[in-house]
mmCIF file as Biopython writes it, N, C-alpha, C and O atoms, coordinates in Angstrom:
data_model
#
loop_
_atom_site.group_PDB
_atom_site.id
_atom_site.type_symbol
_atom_site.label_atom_id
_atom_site.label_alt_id
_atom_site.label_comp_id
_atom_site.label_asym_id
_atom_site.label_entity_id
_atom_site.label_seq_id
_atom_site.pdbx_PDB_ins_code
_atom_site.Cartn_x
_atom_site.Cartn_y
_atom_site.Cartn_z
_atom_site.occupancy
_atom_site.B_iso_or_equiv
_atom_site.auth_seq_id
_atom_site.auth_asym_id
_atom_site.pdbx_PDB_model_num
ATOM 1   N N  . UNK A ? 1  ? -71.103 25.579  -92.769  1.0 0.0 1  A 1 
ATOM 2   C CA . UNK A ? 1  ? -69.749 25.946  -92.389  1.0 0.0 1  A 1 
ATOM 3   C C  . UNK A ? 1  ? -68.746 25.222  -93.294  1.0 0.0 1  A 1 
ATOM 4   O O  . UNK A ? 1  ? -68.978 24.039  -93.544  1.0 0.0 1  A 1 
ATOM 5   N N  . UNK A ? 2  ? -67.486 25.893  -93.893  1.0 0.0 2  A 1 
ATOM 6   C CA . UNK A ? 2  ? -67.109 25.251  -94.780  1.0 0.0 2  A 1 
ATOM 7   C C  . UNK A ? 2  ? -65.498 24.692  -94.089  1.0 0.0 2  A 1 
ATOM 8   O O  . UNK A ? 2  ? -64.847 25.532  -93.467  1.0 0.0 2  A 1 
ATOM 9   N N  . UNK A ? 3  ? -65.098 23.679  -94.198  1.0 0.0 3  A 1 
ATOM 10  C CA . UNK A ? 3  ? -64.248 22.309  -94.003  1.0 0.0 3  A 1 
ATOM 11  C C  . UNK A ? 3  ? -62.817 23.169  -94.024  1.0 0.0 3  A 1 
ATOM 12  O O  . UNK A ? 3  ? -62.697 24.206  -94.676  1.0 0.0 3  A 1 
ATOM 13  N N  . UNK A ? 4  ? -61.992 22.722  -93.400  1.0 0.0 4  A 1 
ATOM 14  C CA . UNK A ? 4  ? -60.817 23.522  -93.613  1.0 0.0 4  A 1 
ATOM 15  C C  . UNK A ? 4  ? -59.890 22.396  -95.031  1.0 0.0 4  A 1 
ATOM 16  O O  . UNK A ? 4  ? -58.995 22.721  -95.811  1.0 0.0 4  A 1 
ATOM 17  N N  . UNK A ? 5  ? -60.491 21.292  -94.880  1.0 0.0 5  A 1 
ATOM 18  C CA . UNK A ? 5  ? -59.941 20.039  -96.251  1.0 0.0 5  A 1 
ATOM 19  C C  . UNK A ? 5  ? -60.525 20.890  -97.490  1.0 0.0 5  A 1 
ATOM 20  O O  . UNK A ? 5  ? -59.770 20.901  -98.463  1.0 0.0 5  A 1 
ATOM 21  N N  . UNK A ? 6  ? -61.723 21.602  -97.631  1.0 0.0 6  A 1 
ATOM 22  C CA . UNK A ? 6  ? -62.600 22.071  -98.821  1.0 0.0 6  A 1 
ATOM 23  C C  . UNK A ? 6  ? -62.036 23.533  -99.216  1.0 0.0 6  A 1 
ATOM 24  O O  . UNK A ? 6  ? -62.417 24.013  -100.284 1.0 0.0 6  A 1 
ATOM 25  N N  . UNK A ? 7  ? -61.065 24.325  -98.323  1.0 0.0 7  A 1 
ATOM 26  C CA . UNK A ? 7  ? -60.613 25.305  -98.318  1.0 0.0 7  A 1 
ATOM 27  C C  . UNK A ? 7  ? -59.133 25.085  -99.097  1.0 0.0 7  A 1 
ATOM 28  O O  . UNK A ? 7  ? -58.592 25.644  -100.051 1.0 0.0 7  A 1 
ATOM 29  N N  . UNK A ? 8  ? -58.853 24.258  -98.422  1.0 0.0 8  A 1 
ATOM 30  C CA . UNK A ? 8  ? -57.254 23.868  -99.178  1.0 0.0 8  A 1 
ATOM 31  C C  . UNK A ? 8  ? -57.078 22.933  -100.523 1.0 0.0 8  A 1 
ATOM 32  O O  . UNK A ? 8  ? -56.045 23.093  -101.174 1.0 0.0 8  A 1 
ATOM 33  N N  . UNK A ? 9  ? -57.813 22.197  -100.859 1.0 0.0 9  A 1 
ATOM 34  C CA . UNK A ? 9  ? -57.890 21.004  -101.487 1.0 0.0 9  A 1 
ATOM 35  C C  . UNK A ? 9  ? -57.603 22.283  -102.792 1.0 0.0 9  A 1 
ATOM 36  O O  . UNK A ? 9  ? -56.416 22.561  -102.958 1.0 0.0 9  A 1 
ATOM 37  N N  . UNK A ? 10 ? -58.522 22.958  -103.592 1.0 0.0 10 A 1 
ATOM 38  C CA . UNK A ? 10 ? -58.204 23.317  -104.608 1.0 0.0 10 A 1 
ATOM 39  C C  . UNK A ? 10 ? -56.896 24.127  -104.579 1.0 0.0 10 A 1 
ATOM 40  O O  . UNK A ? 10 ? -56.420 24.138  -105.715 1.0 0.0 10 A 1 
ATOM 41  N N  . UNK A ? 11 ? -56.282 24.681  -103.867 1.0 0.0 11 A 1 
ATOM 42  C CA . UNK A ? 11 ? -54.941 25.269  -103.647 1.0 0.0 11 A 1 
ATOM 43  C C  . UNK A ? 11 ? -53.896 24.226  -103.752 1.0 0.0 11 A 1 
ATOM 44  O O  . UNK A ? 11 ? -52.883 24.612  -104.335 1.0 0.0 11 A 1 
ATOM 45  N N  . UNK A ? 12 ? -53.887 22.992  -103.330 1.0 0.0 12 A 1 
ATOM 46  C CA . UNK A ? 12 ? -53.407 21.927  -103.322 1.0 0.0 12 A 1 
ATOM 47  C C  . UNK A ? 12 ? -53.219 21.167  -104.863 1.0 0.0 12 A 1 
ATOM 48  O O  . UNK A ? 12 ? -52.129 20.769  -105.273 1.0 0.0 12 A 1 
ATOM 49  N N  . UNK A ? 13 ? -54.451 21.058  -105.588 1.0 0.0 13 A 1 
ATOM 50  C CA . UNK A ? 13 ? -55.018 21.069  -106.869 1.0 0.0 13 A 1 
ATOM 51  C C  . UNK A ? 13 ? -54.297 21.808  -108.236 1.0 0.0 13 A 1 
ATOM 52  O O  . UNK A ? 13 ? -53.896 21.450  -109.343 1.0 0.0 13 A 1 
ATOM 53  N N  . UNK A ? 14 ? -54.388 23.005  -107.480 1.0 0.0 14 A 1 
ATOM 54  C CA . UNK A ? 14 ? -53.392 24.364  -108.286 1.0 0.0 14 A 1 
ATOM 55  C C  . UNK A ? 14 ? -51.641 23.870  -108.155 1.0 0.0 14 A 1 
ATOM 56  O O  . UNK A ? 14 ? -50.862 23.668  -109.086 1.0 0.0 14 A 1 
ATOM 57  N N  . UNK A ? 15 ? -51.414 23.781  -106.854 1.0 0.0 15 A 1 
ATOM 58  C CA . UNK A ? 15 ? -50.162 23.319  -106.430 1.0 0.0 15 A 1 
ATOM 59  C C  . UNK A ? 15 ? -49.368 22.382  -107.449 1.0 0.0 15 A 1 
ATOM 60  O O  . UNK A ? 15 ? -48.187 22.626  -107.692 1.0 0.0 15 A 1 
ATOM 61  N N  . UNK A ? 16 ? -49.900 21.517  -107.926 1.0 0.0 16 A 1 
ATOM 62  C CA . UNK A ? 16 ? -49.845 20.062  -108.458 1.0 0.0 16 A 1 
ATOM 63  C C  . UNK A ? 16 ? -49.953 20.116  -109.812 1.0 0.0 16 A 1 
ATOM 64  O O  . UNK A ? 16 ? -49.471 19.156  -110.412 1.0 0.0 16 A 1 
ATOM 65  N N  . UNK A ? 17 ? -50.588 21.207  -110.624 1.0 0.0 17 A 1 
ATOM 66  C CA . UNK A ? 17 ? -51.419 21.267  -111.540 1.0 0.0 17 A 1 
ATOM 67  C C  . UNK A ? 17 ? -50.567 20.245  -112.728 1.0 0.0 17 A 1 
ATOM 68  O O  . UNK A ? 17 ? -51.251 19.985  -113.718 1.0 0.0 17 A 1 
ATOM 69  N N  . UNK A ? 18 ? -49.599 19.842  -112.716 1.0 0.0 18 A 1 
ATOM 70  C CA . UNK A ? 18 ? -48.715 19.140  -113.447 1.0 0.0 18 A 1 
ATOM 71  C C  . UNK A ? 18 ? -49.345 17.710  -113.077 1.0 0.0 18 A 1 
ATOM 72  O O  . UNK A ? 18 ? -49.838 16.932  -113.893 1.0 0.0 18 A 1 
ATOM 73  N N  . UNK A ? 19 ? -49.268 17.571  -112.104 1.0 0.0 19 A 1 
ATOM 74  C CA . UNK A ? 19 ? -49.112 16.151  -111.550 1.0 0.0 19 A 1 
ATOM 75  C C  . UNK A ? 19 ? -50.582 15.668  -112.619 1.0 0.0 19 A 1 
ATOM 76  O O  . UNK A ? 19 ? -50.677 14.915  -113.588 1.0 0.0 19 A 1 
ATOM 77  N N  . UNK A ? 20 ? -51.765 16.681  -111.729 1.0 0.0 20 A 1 
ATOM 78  C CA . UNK A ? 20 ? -52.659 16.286  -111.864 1.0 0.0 20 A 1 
ATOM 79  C C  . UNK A ? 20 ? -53.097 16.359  -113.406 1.0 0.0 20 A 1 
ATOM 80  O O  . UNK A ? 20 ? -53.778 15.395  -113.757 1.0 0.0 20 A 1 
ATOM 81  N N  . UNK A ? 21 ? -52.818 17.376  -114.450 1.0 0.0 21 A 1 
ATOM 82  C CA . UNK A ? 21 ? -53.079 16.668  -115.895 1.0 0.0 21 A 1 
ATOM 83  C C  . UNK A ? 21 ? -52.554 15.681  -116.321 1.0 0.0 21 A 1 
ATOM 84  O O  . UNK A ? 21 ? -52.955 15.098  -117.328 1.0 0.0 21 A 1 
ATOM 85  N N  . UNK A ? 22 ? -51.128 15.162  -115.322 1.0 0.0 22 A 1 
ATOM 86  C CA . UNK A ? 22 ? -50.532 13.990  -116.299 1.0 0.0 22 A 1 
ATOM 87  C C  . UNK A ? 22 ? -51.383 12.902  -116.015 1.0 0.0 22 A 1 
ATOM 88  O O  . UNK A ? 22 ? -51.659 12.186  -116.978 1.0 0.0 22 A 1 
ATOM 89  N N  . UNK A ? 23 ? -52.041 12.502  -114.512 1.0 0.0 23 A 1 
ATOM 90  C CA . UNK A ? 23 ? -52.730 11.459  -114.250 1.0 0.0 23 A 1 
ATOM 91  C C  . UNK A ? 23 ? -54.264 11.854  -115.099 1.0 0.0 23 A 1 
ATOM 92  O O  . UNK A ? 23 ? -55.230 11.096  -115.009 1.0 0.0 23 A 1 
ATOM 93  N N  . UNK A ? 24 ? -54.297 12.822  -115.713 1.0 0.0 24 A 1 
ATOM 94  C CA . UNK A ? 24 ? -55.660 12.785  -116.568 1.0 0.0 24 A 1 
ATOM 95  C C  . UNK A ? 24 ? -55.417 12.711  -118.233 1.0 0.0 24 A 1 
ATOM 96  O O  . UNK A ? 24 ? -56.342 12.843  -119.035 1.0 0.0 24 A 1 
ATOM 97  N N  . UNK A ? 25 ? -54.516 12.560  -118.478 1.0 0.0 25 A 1 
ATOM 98  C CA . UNK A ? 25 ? -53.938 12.585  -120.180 1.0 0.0 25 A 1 
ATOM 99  C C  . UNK A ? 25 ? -53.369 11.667  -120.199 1.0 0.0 25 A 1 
ATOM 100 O O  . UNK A ? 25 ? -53.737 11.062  -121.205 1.0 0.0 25 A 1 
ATOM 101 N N  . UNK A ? 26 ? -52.512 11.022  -119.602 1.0 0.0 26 A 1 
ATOM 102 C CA . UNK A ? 26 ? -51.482 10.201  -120.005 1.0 0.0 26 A 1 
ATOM 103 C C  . UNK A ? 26 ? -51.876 8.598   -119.928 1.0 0.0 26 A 1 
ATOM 104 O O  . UNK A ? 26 ? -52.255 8.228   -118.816 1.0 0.0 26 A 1 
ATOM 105 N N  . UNK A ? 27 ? -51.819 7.278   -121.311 1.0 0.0 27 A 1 
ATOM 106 C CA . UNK A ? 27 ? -52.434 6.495   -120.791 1.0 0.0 27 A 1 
ATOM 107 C C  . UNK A ? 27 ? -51.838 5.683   -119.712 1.0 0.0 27 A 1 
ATOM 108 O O  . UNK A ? 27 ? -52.351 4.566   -119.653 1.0 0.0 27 A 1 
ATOM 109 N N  . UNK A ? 28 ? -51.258 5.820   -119.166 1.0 0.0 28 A 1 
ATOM 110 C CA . UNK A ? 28 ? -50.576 4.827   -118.277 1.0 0.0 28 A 1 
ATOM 111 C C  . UNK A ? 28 ? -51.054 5.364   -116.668 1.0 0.0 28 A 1 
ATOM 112 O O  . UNK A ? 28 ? -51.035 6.567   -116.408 1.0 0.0 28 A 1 
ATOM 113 N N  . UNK A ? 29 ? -51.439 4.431   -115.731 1.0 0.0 29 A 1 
ATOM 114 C CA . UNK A ? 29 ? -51.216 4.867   -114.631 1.0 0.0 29 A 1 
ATOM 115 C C  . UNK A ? 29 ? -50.243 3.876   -113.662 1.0 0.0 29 A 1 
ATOM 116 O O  . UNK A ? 29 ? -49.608 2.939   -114.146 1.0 0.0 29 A 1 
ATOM 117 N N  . UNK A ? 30 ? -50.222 4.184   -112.370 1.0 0.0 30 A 1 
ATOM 118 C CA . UNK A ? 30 ? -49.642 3.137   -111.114 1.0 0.0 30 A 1 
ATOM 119 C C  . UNK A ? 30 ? -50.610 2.964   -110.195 1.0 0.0 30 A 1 
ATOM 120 O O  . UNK A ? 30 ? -50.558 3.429   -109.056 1.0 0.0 30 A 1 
ATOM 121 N N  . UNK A ? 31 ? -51.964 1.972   -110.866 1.0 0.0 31 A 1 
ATOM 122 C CA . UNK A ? 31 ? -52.980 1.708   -110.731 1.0 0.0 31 A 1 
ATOM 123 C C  . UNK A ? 31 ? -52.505 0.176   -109.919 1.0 0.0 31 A 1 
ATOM 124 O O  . UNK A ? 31 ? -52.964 -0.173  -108.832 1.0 0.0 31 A 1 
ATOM 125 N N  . UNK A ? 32 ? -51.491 -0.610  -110.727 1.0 0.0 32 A 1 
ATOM 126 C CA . UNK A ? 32 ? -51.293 -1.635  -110.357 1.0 0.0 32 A 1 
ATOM 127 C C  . UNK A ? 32 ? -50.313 -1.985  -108.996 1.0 0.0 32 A 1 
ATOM 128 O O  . UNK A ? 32 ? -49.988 -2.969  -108.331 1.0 0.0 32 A 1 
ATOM 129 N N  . UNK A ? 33 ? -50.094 -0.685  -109.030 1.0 0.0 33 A 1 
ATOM 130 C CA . UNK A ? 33 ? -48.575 -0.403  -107.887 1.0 0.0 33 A 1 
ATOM 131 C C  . UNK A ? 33 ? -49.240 -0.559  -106.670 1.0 0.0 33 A 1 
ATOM 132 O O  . UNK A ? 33 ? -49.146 -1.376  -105.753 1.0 0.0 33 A 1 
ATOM 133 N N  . UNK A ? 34 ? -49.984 0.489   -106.896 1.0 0.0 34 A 1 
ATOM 134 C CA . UNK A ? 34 ? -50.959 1.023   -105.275 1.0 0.0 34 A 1 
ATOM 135 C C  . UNK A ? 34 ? -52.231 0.291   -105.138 1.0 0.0 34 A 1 
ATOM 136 O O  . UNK A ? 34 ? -53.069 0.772   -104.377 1.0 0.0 34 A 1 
ATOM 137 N N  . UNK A ? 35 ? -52.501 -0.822  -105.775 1.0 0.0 35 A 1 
ATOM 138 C CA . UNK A ? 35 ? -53.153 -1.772  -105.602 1.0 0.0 35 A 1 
ATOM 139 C C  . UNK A ? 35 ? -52.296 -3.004  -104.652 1.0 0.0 35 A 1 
ATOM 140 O O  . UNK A ? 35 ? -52.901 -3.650  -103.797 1.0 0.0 35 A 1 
ATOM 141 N N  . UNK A ? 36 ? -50.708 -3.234  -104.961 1.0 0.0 36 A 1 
ATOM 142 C CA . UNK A ? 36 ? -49.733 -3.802  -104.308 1.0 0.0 36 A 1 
ATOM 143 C C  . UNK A ? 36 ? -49.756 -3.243  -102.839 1.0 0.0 36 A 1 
ATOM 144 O O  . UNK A ? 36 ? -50.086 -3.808  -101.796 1.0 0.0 36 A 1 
ATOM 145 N N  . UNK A ? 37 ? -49.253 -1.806  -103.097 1.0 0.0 37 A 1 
ATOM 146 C CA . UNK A ? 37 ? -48.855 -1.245  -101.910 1.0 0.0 37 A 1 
ATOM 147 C C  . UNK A ? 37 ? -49.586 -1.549  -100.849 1.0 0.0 37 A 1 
ATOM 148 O O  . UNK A ? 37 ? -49.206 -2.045  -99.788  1.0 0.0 37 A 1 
ATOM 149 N N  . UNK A ? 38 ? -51.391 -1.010  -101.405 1.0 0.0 38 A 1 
ATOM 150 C CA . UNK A ? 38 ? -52.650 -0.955  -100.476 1.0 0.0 38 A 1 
ATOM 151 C C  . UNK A ? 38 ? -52.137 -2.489  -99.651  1.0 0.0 38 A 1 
ATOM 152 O O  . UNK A ? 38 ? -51.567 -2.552  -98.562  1.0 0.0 38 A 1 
ATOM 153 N N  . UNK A ? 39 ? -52.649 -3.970  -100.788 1.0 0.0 39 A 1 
ATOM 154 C CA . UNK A ? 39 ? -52.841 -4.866  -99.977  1.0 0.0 39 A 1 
ATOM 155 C C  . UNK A ? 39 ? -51.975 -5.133  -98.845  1.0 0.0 39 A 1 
ATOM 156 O O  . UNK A ? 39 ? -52.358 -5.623  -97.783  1.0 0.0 39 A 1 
ATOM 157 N N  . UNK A ? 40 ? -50.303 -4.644  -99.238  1.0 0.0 40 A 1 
ATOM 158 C CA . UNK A ? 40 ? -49.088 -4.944  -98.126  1.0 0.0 40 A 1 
ATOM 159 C C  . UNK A ? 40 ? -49.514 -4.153  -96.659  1.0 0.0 40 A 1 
ATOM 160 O O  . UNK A ? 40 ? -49.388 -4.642  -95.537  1.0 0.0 40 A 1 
ATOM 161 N N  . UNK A ? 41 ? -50.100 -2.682  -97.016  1.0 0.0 41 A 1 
ATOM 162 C CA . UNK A ? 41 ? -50.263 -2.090  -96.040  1.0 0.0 41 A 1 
ATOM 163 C C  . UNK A ? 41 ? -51.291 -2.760  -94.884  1.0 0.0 41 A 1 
ATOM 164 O O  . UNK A ? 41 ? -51.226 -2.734  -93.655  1.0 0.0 41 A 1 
ATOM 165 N N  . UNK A ? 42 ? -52.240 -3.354  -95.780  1.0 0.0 42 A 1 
ATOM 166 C CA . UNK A ? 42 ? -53.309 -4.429  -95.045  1.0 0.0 42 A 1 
ATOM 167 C C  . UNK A ? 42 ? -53.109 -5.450  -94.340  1.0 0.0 42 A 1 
ATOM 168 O O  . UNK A ? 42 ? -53.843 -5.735  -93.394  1.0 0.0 42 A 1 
ATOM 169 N N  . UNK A ? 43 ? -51.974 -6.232  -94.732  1.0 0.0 43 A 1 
ATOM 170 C CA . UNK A ? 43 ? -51.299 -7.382  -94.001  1.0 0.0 43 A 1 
ATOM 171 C C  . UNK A ? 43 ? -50.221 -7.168  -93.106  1.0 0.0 43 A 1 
ATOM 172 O O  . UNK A ? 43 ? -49.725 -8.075  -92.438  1.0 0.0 43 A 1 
ATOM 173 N N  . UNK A ? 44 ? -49.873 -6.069  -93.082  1.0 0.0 44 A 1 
ATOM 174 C CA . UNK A ? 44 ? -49.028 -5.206  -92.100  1.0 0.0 44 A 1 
ATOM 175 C C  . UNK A ? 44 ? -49.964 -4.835  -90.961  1.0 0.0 44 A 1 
ATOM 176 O O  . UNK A ? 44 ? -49.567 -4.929  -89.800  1.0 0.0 44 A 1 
ATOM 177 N N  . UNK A ? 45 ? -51.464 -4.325  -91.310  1.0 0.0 45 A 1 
ATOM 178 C CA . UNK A ? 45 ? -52.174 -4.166  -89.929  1.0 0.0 45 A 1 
ATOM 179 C C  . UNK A ? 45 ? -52.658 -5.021  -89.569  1.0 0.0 45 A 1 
ATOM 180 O O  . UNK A ? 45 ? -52.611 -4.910  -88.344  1.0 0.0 45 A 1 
ATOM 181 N N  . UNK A ? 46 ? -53.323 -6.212  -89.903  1.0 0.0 46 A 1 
ATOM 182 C CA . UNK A ? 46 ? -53.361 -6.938  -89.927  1.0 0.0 46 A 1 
ATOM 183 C C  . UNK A ? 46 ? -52.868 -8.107  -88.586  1.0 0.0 46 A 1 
ATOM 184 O O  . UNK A ? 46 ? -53.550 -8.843  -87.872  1.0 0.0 46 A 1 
ATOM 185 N N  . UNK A ? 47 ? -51.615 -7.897  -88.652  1.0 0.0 47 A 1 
ATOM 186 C CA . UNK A ? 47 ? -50.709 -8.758  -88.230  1.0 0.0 47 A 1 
ATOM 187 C C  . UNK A ? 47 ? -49.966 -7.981  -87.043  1.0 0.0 47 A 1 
ATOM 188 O O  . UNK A ? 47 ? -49.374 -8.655  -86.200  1.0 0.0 47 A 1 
ATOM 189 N N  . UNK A ? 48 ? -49.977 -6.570  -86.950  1.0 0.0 48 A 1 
ATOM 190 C CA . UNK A ? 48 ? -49.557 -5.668  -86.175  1.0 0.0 48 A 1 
ATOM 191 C C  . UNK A ? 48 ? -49.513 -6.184  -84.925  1.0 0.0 48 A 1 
ATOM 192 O O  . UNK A ? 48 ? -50.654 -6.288  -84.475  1.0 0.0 48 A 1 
ATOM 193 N N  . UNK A ? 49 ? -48.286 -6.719  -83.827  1.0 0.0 49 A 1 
ATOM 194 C CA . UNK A ? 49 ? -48.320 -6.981  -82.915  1.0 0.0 49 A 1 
ATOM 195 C C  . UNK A ? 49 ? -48.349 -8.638  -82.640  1.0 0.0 49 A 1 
ATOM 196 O O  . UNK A ? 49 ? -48.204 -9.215  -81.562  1.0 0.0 49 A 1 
ATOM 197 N N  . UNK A ? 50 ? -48.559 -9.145  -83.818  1.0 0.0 50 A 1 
ATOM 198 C CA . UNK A ? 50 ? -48.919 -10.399 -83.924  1.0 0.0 50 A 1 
ATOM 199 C C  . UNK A ? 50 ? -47.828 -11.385 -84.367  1.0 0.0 50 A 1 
ATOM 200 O O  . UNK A ? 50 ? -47.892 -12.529 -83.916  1.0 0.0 50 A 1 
ATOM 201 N N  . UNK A ? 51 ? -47.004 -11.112 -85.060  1.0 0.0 51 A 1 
ATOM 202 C CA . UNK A ? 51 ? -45.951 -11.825 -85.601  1.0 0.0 51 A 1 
ATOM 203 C C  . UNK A ? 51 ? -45.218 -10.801 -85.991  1.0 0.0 51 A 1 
ATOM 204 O O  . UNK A ? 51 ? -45.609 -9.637  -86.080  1.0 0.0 51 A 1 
ATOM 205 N N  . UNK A ? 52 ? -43.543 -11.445 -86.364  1.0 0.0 52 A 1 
ATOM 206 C CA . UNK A ? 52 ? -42.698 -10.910 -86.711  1.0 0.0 52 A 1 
ATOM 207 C C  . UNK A ? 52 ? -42.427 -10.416 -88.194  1.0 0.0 52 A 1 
ATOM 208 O O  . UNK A ? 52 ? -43.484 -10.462 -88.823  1.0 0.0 52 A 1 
ATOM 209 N N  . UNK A ? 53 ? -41.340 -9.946  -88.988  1.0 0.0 53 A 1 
ATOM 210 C CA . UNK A ? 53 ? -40.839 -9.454  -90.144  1.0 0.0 53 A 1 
ATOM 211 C C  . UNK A ? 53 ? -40.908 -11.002 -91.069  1.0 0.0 53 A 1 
ATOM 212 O O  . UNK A ? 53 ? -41.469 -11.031 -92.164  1.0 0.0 53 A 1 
ATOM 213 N N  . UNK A ? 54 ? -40.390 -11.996 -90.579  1.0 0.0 54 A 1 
ATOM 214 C CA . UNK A ? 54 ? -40.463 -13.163 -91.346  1.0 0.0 54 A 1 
ATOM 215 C C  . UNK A ? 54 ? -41.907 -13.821 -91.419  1.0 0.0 54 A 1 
ATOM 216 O O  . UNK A ? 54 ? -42.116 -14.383 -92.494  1.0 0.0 54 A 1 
ATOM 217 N N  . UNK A ? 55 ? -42.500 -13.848 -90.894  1.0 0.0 55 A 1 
ATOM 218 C CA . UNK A ? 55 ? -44.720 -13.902 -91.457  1.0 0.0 55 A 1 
ATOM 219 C C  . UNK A ? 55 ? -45.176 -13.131 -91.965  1.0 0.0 55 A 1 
ATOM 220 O O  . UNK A ? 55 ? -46.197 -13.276 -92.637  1.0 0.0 55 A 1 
ATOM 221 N N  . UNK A ? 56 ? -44.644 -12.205 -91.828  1.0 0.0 56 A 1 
ATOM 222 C CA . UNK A ? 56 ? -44.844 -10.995 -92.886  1.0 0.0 56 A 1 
ATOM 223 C C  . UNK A ? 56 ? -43.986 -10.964 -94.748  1.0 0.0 56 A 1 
ATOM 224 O O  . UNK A ? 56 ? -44.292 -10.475 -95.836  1.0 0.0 56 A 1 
ATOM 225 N N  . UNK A ? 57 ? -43.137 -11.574 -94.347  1.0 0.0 57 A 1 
ATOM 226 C CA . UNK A ? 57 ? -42.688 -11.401 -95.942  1.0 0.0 57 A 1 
ATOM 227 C C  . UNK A ? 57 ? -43.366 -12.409 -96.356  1.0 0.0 57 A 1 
ATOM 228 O O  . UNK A ? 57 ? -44.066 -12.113 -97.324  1.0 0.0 57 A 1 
ATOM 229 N N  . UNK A ? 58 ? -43.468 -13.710 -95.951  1.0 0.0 58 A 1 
ATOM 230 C CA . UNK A ? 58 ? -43.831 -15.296 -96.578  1.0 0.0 58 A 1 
ATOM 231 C C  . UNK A ? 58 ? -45.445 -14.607 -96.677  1.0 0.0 58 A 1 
ATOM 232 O O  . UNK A ? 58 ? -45.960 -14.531 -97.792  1.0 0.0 58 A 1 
ATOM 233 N N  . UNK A ? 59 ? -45.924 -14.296 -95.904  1.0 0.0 59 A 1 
ATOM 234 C CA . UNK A ? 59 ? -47.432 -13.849 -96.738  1.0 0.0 59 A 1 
ATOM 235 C C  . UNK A ? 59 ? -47.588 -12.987 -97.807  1.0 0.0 59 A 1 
ATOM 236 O O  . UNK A ? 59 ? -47.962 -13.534 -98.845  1.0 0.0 59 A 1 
ATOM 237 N N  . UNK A ? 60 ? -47.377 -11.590 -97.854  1.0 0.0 60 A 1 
ATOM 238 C CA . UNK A ? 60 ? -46.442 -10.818 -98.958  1.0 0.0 60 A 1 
ATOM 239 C C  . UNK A ? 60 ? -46.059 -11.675 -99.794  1.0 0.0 60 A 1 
ATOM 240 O O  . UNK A ? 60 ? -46.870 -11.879 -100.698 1.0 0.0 60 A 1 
ATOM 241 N N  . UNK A ? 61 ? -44.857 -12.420 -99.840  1.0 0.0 61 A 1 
ATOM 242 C CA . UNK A ? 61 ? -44.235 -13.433 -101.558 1.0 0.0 61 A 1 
ATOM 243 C C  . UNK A ? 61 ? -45.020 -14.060 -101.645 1.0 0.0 61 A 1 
ATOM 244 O O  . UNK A ? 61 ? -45.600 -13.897 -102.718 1.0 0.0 61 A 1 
ATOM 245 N N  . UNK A ? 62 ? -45.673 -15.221 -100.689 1.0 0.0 62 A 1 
ATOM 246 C CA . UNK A ? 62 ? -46.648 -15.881 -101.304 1.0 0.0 62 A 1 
ATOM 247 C C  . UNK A ? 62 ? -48.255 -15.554 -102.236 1.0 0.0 62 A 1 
ATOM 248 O O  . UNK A ? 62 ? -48.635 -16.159 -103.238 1.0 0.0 62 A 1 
ATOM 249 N N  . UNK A ? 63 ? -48.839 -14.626 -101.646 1.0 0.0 63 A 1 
ATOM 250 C CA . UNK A ? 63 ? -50.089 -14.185 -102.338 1.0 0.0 63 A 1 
ATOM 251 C C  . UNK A ? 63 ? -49.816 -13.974 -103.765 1.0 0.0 63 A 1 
ATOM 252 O O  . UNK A ? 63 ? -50.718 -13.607 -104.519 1.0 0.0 63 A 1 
#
């Protein structure tokens, strides 16, 4: 039975078709960005419920 994600994904693919040759040609990526982003998002769950906005930045600046 086929996935309704496996049905759309290449339409999605097509959609983009810009996006997606530039992240395959071009040398540069935001490899380093969303490596940032990821970990913040991690220490955000992390901490969820647990402390406030100010334990949250001092861990964030500090690392």
């Amino acid at each position: 039975m086929t996935s309704p994600a496996s049905i759309r994904s290449p339409h999605g693919i097509d959609r983009d078709r810009d996006a997606v040759m530039a992240g395959l040609t071009l040398p540069w990526s935001s490899g380093v960005v969303e490596g940032h982003v990821n970990r913040i998002k991690m220490l955000k769950r992390q901490m969820s419920g647990h402390a406030g906005f100010q334990l949250l930045r001092r861990r964030v600046l500090l690392a």
